[in-house]
C-alpha positions in Angstrom: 17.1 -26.3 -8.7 15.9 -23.0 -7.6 14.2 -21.6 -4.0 10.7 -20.8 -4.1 9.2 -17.4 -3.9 9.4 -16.3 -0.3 12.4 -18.8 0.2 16.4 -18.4 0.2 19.0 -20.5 -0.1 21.9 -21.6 -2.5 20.1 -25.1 -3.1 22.1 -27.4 -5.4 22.4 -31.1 -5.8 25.5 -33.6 -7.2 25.0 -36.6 -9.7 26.9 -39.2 -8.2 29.0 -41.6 -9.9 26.8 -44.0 -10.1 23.7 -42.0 -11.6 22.1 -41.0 -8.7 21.6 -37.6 -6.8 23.7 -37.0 -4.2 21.2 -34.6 -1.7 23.1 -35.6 1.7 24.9 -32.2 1.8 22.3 -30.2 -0.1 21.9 -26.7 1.3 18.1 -26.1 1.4 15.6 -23.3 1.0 14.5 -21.7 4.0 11.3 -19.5 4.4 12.5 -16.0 4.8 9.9 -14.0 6.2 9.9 -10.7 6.9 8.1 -10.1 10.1 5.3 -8.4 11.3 4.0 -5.7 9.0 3.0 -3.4 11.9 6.6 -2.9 13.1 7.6 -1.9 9.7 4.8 0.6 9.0 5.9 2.1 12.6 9.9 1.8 11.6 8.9 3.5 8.2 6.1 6.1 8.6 5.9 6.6 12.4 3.3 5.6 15.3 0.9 7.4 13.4 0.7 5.6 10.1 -2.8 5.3 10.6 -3.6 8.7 10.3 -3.8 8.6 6.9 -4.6 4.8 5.6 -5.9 1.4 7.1 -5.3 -1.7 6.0 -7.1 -3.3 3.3 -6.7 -6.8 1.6 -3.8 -9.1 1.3 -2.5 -11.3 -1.4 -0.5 -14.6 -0.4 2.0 -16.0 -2.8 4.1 -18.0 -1.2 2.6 -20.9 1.0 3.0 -20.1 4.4 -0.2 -18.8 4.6 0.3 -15.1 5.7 -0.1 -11.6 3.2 2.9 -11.1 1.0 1.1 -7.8 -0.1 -1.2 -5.7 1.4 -3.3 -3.2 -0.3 -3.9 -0.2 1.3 -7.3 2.2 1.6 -6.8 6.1 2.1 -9.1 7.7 4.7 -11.9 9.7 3.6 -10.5 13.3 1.7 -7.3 12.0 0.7 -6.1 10.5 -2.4 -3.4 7.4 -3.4 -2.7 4.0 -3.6 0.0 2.6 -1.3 0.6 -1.7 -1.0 3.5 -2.8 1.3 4.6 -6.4 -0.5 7.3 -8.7 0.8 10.2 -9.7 -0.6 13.9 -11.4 -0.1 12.7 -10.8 3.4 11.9 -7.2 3.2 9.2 -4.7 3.5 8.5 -2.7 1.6 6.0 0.4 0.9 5.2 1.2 -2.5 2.8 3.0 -4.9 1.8 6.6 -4.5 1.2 7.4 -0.6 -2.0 8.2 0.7 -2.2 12.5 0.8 -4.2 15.4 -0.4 -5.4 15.5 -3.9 -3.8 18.4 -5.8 -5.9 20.7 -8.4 -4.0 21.3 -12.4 -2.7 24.2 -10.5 -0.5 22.6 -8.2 -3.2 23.7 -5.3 -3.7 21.1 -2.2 -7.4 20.3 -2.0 -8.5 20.5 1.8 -9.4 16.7 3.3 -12.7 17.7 4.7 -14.4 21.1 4.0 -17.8 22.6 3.9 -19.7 23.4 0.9 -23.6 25.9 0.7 -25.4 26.4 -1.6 -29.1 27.0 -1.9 -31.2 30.5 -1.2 -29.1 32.3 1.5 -26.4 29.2 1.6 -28.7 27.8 3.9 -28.1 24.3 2.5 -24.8 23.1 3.7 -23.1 19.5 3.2 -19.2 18.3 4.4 -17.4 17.3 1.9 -13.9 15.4 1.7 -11.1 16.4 -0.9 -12.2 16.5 -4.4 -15.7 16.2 -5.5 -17.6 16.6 -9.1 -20.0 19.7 -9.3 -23.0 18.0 -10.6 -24.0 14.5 -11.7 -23.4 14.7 -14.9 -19.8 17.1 -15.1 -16.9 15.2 -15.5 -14.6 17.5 -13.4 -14.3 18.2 -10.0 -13.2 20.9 -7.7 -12.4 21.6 -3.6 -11.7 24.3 -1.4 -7.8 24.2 -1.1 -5.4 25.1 1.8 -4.1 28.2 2.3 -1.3 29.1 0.7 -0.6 25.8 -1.4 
């Protein structure tokens, strides 16, 4: 037989001489988990981890009840789609990290900037990384950093 997901072990029974299964000796699957996700997002990205994403929702797919993946949100201005998912034991961070949107260019779009428009640029709204000009255009555009 085979371990669970979220469980290891080299489980494996004997037929007996007699017909029956011989489970006395059995090694059995034990629940790996892999610890608290906070102390891995520390280990992995630094104390400040949260500078650039919070937490979002969490899938279970084992049965001991806590997230085997989390999802991740990017803060306002930034751009990606990070999850950290569990397994054999392990963290681990995947999908693209949470960062500045880049133009076609190559440019770095600036996380929060300031936009006027309006007679004399008197009308003036903050706006975070990429936004589309207009409600109907299908493209968008930002004021990018310096030098990217």
């Amino acid at each position: 037989y085979r371990c669970g997901l979220g469980y290891r072990g080299a489980p494996s029974v004997e037929c007996g001489v007699n017909g029956s299964w011989l489970l006395e000796d059995a090694p059995s699957c034990a629940y790996e988990g892999c610890g608290p996700l906070g102390a891995f997002l520390v280990a992995s990205l630094g104390r400040d981890w949260n500078a650039t994403m919070r937490r979002g929702d969490g899938l279970t797919v084992t049965d001991r009840g806590s997230a085997d993946v989390v999802r991740f949100e990017c803060l306002d201005g930034l751009v990606g789609s990070p999850f950290a998912a569990c397994l054999r034991g392990n963290w681990s961070l995947r999908g693209q990290r949470c960062g500045l949107a880049t133009t076609s260019s190559g440019c770095k779009c600036k996380a929060k900037w300031t936009f006027c428009e309006g007679w004399l640029n008197g009308d003036c709204q903050v706006w975070r990384g990429c936004s589309p000009r207009g409600g109907s255009s299908r493209y968008s555009w930002c004021d990018v950093e310096a030098g990217s």
